[in-house]
Structure formats: structure tokens, C-alpha cells
Jmol script that loads the backbone (N, CA, C; Angstrom):
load data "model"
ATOM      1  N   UNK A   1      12.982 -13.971   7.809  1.00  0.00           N
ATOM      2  CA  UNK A   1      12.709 -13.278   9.067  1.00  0.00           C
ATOM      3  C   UNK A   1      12.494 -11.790   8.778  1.00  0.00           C
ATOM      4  N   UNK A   2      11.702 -11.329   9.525  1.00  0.00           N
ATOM      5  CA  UNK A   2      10.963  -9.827   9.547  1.00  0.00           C
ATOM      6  C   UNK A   2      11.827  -8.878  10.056  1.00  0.00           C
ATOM      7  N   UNK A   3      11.490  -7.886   9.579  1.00  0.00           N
ATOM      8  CA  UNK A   3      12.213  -6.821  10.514  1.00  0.00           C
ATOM      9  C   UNK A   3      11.204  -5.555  11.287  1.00  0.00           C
ATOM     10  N   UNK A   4      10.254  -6.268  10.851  1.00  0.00           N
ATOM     11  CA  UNK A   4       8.824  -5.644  11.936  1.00  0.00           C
ATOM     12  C   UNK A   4       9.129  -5.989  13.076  1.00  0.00           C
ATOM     13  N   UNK A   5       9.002  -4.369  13.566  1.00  0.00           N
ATOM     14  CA  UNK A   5       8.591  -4.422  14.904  1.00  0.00           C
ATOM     15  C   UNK A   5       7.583  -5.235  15.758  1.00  0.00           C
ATOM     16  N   UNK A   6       7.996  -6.601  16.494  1.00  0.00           N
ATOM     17  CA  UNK A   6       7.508  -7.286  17.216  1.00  0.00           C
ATOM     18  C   UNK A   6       6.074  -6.762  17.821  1.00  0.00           C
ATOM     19  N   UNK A   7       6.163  -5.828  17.967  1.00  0.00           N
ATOM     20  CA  UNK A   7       4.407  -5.591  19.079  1.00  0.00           C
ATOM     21  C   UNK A   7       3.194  -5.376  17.669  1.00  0.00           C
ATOM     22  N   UNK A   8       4.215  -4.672  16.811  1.00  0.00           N
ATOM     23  CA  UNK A   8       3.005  -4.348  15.309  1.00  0.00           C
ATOM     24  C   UNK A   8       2.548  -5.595  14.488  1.00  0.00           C
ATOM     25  N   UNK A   9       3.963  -6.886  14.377  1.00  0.00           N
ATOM     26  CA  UNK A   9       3.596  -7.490  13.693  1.00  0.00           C
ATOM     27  C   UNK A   9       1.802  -8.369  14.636  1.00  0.00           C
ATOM     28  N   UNK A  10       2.618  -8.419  16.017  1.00  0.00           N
ATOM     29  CA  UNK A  10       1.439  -9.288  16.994  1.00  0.00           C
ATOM     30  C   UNK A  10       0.059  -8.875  16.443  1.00  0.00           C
ATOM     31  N   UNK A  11      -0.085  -7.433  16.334  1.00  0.00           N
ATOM     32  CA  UNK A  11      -1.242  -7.015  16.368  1.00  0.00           C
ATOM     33  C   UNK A  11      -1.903  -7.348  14.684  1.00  0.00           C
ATOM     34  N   UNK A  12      -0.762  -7.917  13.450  1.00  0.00           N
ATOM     35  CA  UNK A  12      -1.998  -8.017  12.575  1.00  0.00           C
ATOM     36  C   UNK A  12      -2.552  -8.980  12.058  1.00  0.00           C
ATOM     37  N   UNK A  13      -3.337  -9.093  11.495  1.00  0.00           N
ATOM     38  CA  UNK A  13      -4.573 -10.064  11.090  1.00  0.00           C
ATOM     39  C   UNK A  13      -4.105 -10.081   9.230  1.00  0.00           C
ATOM     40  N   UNK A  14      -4.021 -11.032   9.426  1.00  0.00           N
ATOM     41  CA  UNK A  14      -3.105 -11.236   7.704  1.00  0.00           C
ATOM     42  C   UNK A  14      -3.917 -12.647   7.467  1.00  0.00           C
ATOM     43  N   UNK A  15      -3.868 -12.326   6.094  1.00  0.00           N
ATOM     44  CA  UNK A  15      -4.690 -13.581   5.326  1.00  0.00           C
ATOM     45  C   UNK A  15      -4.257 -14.627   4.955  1.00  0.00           C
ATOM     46  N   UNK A  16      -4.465 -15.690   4.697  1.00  0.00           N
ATOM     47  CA  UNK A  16      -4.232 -16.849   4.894  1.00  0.00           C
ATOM     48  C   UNK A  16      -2.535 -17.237   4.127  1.00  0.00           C
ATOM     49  N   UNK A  17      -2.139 -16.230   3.145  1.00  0.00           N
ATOM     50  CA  UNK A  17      -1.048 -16.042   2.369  1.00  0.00           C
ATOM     51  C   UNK A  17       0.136 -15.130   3.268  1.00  0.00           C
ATOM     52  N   UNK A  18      -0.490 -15.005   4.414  1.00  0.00           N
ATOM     53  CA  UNK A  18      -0.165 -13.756   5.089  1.00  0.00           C
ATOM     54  C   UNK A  18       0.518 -12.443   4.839  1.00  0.00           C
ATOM     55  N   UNK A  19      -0.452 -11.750   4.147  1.00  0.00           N
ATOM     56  CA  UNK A  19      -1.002 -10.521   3.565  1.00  0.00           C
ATOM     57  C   UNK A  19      -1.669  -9.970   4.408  1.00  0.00           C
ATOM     58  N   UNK A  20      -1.634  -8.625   3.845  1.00  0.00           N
ATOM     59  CA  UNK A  20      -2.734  -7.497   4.501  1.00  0.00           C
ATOM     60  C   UNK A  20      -2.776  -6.833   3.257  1.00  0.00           C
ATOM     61  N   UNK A  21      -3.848  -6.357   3.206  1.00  0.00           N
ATOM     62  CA  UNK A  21      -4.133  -5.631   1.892  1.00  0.00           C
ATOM     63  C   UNK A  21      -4.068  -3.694   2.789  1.00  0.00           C
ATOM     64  N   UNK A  22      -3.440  -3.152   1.891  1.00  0.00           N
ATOM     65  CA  UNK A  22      -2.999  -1.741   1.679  1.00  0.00           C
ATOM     66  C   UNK A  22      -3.685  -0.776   0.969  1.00  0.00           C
ATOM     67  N   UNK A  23      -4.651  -0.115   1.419  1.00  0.00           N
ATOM     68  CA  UNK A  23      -5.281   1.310   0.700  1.00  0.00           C
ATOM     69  C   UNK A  23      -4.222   2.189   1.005  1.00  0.00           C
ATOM     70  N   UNK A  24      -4.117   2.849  -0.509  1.00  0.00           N
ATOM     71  CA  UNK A  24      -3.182   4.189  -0.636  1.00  0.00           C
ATOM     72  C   UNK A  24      -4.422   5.517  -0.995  1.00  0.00           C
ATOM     73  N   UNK A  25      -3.855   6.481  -0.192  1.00  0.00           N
ATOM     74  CA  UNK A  25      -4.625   7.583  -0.606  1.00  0.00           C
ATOM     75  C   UNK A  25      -3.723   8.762  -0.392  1.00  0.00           C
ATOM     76  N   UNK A  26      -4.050   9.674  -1.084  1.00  0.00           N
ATOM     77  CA  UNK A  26      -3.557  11.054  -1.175  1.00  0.00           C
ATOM     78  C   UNK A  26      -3.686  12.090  -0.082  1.00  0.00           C
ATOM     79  N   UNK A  27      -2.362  11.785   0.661  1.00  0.00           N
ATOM     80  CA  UNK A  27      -2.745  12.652   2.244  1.00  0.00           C
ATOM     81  C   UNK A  27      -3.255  14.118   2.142  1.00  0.00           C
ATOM     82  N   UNK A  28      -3.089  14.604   0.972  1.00  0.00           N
ATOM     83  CA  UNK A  28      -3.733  15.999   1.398  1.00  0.00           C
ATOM     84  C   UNK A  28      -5.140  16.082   0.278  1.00  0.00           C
ATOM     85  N   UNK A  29      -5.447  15.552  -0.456  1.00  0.00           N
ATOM     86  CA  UNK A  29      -7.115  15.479  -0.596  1.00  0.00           C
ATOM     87  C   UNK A  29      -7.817  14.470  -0.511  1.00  0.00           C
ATOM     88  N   UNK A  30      -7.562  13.140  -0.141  1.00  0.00           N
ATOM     89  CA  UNK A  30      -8.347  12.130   0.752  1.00  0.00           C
ATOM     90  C   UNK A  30      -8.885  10.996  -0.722  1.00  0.00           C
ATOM     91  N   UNK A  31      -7.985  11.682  -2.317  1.00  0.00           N
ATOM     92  CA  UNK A  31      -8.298  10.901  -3.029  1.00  0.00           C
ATOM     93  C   UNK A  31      -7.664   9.030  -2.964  1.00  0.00           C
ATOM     94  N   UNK A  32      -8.933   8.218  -3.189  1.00  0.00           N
ATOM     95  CA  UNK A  32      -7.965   6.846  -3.039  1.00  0.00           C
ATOM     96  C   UNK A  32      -7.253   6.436  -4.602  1.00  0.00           C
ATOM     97  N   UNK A  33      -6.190   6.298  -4.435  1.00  0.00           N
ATOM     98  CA  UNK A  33      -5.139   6.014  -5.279  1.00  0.00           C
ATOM     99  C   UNK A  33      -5.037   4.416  -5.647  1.00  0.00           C
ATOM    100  N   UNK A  34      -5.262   3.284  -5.005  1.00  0.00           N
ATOM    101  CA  UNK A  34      -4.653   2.269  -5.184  1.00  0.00           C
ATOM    102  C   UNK A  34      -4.827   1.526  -4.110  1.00  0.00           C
ATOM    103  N   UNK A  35      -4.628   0.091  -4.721  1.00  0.00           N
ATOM    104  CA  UNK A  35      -4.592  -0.814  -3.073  1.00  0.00           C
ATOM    105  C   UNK A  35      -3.305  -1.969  -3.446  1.00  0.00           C
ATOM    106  N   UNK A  36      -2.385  -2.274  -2.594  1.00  0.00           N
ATOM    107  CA  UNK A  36      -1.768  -2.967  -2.619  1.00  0.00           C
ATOM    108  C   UNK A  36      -1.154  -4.153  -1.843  1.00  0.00           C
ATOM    109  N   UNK A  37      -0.683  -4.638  -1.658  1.00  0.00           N
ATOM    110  CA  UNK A  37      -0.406  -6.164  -0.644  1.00  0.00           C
ATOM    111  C   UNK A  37       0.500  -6.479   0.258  1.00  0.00           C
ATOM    112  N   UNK A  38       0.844  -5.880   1.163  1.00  0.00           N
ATOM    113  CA  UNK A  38       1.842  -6.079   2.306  1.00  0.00           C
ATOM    114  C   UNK A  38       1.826  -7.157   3.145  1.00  0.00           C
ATOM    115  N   UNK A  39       3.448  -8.048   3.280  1.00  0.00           N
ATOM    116  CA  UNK A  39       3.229  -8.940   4.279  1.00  0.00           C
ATOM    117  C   UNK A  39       4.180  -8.057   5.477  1.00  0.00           C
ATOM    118  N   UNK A  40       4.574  -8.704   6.239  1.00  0.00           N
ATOM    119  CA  UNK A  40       5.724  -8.146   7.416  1.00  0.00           C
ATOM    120  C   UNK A  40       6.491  -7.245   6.930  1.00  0.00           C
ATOM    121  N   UNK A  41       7.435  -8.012   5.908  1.00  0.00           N
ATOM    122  CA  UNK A  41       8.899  -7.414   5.948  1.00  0.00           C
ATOM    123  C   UNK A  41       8.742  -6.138   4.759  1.00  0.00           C
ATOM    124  N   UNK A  42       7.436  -5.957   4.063  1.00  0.00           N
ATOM    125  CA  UNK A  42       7.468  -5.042   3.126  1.00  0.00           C
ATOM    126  C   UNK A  42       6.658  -3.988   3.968  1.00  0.00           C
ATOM    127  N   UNK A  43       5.937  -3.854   4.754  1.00  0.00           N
ATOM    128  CA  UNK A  43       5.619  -2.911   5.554  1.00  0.00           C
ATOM    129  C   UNK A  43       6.397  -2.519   6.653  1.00  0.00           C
ATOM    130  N   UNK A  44       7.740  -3.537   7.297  1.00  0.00           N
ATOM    131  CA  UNK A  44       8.881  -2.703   7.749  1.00  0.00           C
ATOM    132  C   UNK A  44       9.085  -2.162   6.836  1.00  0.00           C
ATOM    133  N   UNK A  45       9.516  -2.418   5.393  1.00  0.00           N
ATOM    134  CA  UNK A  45      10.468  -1.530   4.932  1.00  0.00           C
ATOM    135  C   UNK A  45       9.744  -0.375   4.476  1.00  0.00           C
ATOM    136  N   UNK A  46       8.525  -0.453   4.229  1.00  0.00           N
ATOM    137  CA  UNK A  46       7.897   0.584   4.018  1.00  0.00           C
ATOM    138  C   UNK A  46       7.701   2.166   5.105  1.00  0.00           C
ATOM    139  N   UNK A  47       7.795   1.593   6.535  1.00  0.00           N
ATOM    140  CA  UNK A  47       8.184   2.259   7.853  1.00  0.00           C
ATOM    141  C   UNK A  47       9.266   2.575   7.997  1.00  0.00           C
ATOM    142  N   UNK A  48      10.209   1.801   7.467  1.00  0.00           N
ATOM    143  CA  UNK A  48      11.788   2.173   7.484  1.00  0.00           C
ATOM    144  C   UNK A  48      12.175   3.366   6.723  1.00  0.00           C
ATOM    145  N   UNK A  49      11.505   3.489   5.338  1.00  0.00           N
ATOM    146  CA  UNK A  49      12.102   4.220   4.469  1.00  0.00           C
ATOM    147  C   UNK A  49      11.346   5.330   4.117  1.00  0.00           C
ATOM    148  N   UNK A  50      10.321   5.375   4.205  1.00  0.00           N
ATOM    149  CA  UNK A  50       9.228   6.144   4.325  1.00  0.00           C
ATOM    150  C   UNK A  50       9.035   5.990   2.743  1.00  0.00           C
ATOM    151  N   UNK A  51       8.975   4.738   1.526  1.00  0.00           N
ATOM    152  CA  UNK A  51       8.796   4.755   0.374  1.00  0.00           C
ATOM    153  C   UNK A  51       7.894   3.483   0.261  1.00  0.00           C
ATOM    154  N   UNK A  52       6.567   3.450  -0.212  1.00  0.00           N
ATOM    155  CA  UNK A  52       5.948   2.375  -0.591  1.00  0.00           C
ATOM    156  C   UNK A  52       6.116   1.354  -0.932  1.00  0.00           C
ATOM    157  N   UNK A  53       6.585   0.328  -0.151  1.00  0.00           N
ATOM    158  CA  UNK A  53       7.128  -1.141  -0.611  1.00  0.00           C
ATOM    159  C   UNK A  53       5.845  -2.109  -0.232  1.00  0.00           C
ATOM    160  N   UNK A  54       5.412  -2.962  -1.330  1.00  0.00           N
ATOM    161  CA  UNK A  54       4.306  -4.085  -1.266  1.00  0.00           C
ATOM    162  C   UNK A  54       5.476  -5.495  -1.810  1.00  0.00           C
ATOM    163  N   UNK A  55       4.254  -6.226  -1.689  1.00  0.00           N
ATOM    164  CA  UNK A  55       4.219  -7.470  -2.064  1.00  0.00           C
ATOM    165  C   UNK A  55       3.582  -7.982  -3.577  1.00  0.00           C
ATOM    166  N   UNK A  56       4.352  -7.856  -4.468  1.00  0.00           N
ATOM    167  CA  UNK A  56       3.801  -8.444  -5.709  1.00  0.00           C
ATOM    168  C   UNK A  56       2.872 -10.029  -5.570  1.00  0.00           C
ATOM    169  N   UNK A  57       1.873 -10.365  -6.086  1.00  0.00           N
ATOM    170  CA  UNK A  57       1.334 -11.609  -5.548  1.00  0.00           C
ATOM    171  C   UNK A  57       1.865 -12.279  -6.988  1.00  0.00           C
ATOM    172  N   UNK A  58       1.743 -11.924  -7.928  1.00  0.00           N
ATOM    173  CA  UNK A  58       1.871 -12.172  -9.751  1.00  0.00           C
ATOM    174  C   UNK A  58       3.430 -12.697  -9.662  1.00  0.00           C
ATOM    175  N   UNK A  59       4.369 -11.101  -9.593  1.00  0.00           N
ATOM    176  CA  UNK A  59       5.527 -12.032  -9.403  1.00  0.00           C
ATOM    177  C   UNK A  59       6.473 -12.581  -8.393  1.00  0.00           C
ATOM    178  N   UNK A  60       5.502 -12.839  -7.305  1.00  0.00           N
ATOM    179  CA  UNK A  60       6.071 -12.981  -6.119  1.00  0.00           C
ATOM    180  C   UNK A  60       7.415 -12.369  -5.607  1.00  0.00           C
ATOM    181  N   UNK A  61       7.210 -10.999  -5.922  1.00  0.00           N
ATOM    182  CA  UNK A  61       8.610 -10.346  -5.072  1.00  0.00           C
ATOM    183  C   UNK A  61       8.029  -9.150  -4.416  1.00  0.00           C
ATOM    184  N   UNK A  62       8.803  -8.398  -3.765  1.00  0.00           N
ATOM    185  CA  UNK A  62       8.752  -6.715  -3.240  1.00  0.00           C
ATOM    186  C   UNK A  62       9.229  -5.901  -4.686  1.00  0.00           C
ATOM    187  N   UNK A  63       8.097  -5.104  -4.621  1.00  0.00           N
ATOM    188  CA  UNK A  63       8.320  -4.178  -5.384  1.00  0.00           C
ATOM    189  C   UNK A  63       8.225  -2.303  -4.418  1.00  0.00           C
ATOM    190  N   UNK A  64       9.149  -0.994  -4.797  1.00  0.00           N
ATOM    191  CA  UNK A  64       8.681   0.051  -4.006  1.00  0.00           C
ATOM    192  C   UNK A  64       8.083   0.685  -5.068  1.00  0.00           C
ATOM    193  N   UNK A  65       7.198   1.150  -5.021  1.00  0.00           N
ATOM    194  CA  UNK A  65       6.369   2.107  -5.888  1.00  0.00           C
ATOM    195  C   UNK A  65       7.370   2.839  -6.585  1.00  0.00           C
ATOM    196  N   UNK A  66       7.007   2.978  -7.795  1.00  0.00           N
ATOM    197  CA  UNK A  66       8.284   4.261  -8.187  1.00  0.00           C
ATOM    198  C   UNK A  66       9.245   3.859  -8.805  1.00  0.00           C
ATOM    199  N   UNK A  67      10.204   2.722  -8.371  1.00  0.00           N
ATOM    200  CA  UNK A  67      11.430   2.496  -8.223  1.00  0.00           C
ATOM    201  C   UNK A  67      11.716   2.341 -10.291  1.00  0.00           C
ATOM    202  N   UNK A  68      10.668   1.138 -10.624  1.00  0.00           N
ATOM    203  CA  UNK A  68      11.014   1.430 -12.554  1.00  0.00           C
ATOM    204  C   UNK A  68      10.136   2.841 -12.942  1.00  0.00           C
ATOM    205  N   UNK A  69       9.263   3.175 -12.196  1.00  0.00           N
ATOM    206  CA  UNK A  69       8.336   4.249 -13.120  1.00  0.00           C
ATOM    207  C   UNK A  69       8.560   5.316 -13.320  1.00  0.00           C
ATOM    208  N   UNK A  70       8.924   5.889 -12.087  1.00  0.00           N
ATOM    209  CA  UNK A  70       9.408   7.220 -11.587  1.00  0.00           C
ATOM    210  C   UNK A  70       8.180   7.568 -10.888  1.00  0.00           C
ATOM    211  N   UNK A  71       7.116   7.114 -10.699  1.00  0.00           N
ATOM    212  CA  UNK A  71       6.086   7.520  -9.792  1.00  0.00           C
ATOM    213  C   UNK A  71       5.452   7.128  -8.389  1.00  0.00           C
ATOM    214  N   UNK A  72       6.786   7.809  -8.006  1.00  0.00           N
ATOM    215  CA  UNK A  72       7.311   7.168  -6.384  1.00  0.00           C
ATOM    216  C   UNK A  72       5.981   7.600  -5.169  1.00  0.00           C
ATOM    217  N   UNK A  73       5.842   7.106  -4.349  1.00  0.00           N
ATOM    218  CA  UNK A  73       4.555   7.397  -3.183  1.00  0.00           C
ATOM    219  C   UNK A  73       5.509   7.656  -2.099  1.00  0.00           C
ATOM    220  N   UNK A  74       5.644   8.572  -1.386  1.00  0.00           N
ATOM    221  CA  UNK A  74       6.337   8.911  -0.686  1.00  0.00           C
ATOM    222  C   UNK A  74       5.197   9.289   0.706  1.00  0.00           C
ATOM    223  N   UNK A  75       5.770   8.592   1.539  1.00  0.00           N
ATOM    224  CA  UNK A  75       4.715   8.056   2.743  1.00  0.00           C
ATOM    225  C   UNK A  75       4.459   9.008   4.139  1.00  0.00           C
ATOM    226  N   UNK A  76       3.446   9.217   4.136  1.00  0.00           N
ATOM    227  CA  UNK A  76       3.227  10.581   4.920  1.00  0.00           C
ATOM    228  C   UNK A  76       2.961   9.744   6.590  1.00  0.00           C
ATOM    229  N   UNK A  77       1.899   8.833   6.904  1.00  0.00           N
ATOM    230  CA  UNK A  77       1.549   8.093   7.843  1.00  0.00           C
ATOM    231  C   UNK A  77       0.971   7.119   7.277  1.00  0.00           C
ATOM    232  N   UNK A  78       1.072   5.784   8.127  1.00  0.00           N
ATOM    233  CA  UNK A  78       0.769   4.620   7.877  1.00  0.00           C
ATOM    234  C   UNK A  78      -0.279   4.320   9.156  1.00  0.00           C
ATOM    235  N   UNK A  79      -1.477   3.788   8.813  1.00  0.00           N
ATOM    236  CA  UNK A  79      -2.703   3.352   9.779  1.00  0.00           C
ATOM    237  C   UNK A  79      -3.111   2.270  10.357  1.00  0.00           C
ATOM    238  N   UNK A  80      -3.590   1.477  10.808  1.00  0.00           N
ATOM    239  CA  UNK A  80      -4.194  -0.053  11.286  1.00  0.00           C
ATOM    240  C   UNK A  80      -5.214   0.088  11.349  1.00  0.00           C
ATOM    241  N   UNK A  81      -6.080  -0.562  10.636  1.00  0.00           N
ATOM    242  CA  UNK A  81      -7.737  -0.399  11.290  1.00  0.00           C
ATOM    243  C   UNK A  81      -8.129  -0.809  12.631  1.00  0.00           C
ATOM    244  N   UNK A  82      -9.476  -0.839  12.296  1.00  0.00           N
ATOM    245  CA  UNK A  82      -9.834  -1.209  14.317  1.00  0.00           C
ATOM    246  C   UNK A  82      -9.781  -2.658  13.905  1.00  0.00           C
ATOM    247  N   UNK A  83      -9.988  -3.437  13.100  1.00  0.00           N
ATOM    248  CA  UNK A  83      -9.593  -4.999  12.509  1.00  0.00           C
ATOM    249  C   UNK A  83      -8.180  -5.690  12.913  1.00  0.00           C
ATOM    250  N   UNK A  84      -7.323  -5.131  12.711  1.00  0.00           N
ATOM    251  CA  UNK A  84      -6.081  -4.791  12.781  1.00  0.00           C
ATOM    252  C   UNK A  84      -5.864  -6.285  11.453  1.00  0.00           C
ATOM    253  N   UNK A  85      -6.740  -5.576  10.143  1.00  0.00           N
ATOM    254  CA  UNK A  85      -6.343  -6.429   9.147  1.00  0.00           C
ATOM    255  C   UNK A  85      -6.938  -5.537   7.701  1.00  0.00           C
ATOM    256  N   UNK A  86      -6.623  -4.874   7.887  1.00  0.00           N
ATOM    257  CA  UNK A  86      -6.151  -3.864   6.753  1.00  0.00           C
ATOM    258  C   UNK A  86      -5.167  -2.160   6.913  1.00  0.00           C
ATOM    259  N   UNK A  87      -4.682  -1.838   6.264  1.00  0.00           N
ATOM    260  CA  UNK A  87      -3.733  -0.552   6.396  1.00  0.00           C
ATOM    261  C   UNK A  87      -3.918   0.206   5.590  1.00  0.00           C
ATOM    262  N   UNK A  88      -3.699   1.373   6.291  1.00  0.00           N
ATOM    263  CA  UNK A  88      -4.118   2.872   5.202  1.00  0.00           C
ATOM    264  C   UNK A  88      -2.806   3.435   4.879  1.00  0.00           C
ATOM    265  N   UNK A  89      -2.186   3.431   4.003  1.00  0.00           N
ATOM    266  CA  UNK A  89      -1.294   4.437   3.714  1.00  0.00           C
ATOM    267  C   UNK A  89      -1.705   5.793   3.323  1.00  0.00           C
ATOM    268  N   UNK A  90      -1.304   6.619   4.028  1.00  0.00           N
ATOM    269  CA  UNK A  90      -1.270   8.473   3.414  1.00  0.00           C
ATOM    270  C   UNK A  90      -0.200   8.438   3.104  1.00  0.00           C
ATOM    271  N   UNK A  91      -0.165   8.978   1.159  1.00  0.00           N
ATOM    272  CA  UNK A  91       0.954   9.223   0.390  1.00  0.00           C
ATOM    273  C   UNK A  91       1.183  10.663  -0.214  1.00  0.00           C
ATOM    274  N   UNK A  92       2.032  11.027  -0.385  1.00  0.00           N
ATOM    275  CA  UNK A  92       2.183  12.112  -1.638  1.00  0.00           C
ATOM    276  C   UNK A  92       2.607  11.332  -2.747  1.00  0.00           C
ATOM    277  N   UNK A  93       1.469  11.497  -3.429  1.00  0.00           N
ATOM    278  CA  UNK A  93       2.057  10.497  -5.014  1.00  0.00           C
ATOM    279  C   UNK A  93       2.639  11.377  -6.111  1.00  0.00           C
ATOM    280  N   UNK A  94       2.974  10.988  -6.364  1.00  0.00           N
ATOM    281  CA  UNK A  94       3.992  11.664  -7.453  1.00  0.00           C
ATOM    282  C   UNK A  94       3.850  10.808  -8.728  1.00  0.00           C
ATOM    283  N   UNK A  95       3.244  11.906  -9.925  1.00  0.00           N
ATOM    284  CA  UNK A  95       2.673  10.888 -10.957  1.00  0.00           C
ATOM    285  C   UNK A  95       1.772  10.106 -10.985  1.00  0.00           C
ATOM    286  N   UNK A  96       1.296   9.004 -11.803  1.00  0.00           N
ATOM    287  CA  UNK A  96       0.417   7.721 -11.954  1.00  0.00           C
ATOM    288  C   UNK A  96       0.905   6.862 -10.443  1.00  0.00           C
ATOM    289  N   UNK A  97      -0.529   6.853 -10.160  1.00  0.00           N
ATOM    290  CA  UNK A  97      -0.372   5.615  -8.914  1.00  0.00           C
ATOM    291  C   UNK A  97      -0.950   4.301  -9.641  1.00  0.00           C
ATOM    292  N   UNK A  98      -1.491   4.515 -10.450  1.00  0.00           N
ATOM    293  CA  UNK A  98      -2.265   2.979 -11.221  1.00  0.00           C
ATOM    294  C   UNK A  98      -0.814   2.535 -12.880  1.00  0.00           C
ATOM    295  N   UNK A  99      -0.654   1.421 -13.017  1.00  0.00           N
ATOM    296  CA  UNK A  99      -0.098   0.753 -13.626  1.00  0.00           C
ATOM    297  C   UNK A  99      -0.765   1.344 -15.146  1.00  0.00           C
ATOM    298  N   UNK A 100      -1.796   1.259 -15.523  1.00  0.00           N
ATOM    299  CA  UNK A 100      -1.949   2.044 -16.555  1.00  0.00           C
ATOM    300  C   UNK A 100      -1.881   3.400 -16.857  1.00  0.00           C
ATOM    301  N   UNK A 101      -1.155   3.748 -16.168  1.00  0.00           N
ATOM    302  CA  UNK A 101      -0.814   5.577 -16.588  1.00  0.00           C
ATOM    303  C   UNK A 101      -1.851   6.527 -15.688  1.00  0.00           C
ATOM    304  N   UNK A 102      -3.212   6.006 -15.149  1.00  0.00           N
ATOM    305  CA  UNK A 102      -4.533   6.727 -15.001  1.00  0.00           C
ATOM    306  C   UNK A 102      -3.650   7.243 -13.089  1.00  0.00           C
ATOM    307  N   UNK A 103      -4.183   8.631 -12.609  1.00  0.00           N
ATOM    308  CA  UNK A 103      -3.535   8.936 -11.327  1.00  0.00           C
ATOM    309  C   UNK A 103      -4.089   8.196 -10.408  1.00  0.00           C
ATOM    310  N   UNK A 104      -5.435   7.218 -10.641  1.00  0.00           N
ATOM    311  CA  UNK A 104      -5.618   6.151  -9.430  1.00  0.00           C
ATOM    312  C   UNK A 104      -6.153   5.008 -10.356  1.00  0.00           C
ATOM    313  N   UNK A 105      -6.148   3.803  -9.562  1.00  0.00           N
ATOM    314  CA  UNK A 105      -6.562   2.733 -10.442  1.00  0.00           C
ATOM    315  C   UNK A 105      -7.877   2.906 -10.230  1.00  0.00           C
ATOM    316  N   UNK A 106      -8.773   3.503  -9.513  1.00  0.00           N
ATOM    317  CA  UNK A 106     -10.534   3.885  -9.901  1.00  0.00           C
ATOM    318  C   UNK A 106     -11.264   4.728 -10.731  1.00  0.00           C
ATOM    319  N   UNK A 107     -10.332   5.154 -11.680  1.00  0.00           N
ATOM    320  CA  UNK A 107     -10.432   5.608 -12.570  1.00  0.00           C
ATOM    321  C   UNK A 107     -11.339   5.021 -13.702  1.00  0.00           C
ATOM    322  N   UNK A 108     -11.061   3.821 -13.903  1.00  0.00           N
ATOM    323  CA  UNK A 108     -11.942   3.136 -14.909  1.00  0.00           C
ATOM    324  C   UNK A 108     -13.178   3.468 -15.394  1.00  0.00           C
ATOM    325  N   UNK A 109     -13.757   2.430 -14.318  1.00  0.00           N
ATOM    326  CA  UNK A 109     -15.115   2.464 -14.557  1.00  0.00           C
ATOM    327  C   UNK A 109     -16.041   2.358 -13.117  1.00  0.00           C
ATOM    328  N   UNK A 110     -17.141   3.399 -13.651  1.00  0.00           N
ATOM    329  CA  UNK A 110     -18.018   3.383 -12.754  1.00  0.00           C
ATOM    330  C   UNK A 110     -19.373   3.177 -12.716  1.00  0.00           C
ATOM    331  N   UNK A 111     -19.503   1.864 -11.749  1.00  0.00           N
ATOM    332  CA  UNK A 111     -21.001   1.170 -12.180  1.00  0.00           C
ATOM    333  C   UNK A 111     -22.364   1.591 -12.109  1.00  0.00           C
ATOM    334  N   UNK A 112     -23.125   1.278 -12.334  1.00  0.00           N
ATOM    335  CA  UNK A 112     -24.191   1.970 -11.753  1.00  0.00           C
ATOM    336  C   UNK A 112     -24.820   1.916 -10.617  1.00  0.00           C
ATOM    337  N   UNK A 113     -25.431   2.961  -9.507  1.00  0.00           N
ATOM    338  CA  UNK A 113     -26.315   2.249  -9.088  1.00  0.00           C
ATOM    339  C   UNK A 113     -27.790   2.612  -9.091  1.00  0.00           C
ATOM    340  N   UNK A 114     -28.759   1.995  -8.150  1.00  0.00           N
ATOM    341  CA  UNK A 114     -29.940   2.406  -8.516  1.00  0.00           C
ATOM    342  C   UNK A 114     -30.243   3.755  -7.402  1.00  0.00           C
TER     343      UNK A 114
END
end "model"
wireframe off; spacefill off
backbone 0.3
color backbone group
């Protein structure tokens, strides 16, 4: 059982795993950082605490950003689209937001276009 607020959970559109997928971005220069996987109870706690908590899909648990790395996202406002099936987090990140060390996971690579 959830600890979402009843009127927020009504309103979202979660995927068949019931998920919502999570864009993180950097509230004060609009860089995107990361995307991650929220069901109910990890986006209460993420509202609760004001600290980035997702949904691992790999090892099926809650993980909060930060908590082994030290590169905690500390949560400025949380969004709903007009879908009401995806969410924006505005973070202050602190450190690597991508798992490989890089400060966003779009870092990689960038394709071409024409």
C-alpha cells in the first residue's frame, strides 16, 4: 500500500508495470541529467523527503539517489505532464547523476542528424 496522496495517485497514467518514467533536470540551468522509474510509493517518498527515490526495474527495489554514491539529487519541484504519464523532477544534483561517473547520462553519444 501507497502512501501517495490519493487525488495524485488518481491522476497518473502508469505503464503497464505501473511505472511512470521520471526526467531529472538541473533546476537552475535546465540541463537534463537522467531519467528514472517511479511507481506510487517511491514518488511519495520522493515528495516526502524531498530526496530522489525511484524504482530499480534490474533489481527490483527503491533505490534514493545518492544514498551508496554520495551524489544525492536533492529535489527542488516535482511536475505532471499534461499526459499525466510522465514527471519532471527539478534537482540540485550534487556530483554524477549518471551511474558511470559522466554529470548526466547524455553524455555519451551523440548521433547524427541530417
Amino acid at each position: 500500500m501507497s502512501s501517495l496522496d490519493p487525488a495524485i495517485a488518481a491522476r497518473l497514467k502508469r505503464s503497464v508495470d505501473g511505472l511512470v518514467p521520471a526526467i531529472v533536470q538541473q533546476h537552475d540551468t535546465g540541463e537534463v541529467l537522467m531519467l528514472g522509474w517511479m511507481d506510487d510509493e517511491a514518488l511519495a517518498r520522493t515528495l516526502a523527503t524531498g530526496r530522489a527515490t525511484y524504482w530499480s526495474r534490474s533489481r527490483q527495489e527503491y533505490w534514493v539517489k545518492g544514498a551508496t554514491s554520495g551524489h544525492h539529487q536533492w529535489v527542488k519541484e516535482v511536475r505532471l505532464d499534461c499526459d499525466a504519464d510522465t514527471l519532471l523532477l527539478k534537482v540540485d544534483q550534487v556530483g554524477a547523476a549518471c551511474h558511470t561517473g559522466d554529470r548526466t547520462c547524455f553524455d555519451a553519444d551523440l548521433l547524427p542528424t541530417s
